[in-house]
C-alpha positions in Angstrom: -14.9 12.0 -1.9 -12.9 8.7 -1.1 -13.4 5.8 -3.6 -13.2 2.3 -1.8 -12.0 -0.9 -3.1 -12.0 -4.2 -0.9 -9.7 -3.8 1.7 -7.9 -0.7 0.4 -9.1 3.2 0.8 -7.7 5.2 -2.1 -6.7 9.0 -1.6 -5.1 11.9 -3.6 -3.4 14.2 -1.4 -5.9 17.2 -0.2 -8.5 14.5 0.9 -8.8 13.0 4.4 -8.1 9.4 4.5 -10.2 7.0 6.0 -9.2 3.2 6.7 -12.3 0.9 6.5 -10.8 -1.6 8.9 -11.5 0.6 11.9 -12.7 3.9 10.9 -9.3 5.6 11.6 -6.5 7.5 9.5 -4.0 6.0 11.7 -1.3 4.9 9.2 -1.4 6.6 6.3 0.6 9.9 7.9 3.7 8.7 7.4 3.4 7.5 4.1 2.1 10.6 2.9 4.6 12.9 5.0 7.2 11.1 3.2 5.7 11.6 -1.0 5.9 15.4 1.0 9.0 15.5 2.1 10.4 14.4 -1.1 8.2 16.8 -3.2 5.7 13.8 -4.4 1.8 15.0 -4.7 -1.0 13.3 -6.1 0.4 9.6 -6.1 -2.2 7.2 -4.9 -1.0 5.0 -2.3 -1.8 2.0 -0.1 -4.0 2.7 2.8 -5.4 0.3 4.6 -3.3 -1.5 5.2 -0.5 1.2 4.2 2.8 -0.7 4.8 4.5 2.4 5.4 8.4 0.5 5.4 7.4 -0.7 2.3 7.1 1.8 0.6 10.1 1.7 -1.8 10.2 4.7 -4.0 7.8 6.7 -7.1 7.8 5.3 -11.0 8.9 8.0 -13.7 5.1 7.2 -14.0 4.1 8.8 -10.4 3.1 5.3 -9.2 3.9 4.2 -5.6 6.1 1.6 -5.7 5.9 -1.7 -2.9 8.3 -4.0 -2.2 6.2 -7.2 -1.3 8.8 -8.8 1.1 8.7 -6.0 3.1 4.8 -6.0 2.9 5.2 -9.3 4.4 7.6 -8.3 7.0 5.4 -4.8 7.5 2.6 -7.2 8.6 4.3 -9.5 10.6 5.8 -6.9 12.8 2.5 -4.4 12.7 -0.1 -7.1 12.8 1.6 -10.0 14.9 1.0 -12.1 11.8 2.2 -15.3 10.8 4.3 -15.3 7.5 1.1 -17.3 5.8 -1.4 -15.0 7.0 0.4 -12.1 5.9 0.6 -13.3 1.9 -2.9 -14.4 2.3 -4.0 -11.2 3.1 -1.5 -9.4 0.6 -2.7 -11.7 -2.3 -6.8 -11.8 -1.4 -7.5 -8.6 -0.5 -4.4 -6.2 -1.9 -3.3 -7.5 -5.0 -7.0 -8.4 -6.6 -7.9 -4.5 -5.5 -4.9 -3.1 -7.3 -6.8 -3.1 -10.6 -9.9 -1.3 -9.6 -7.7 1.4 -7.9 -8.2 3.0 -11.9 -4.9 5.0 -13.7 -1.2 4.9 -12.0 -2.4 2.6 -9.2 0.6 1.8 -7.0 3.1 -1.4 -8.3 4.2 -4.1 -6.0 8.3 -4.8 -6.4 9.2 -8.3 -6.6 12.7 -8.7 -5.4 15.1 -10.9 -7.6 15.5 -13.4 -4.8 11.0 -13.7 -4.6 10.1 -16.0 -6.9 6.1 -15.7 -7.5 6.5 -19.2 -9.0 7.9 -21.0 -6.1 
């Protein structure tokens, strides 16, 4: 069984995802096909939305690893969002579900040139 947090669906590989936007597992294939390809199984990723270009790479950990900026970007282009209402999204309903995704929940990159503090 599926455990959902606000705005996020949370699966280990074996279980059928299910997006809670619109009741379809529309973007979570390629994120999985690529853990797959590159032998990754059991790492609890981002769903819903899944920013599938942002997916950067695995921890020594076996956490998912984001790169926010191309979060952003992932919503811009998928979405049709503006840069505002992508972060506002990413920060409301992503970042405040990341803790209640429980043990090796995925970690969002913050490139060098980001600053959070800006």
């Amino acid at each position: 069984m599926e455990k959902l947090v606000p705005a996020i669906t949370v699966m280990q590989f074996g279980e059928r995802a299910y997006n809670i936007r619109d009741g379809k597992d529309c973007w979570t294939q390629k994120t999985k096909e690529r853990l797959l390809d590159a032998g990754y199984k059991g790492i609890k990723y981002l769903t819903d939305y899944s920013y599938d270009d942002a997916l950067i790479g695995v921890s020594h950990d076996g956490r998912a690893i984001y790169d926010y900026e191309k979060m952003i970007d992932w919503l811009m282009n998928e979405e049709g969002w503006t840069d505002e209402e992508a972060v506002e999204w990413i920060e409301y309903n992503t970042m405040r579900a990341l803790p209640y995704m429980g043990e090796r929940e995925p970690i969002i990159m913050y490139p060098l040139e980001y600053s959070i503090f800006e």
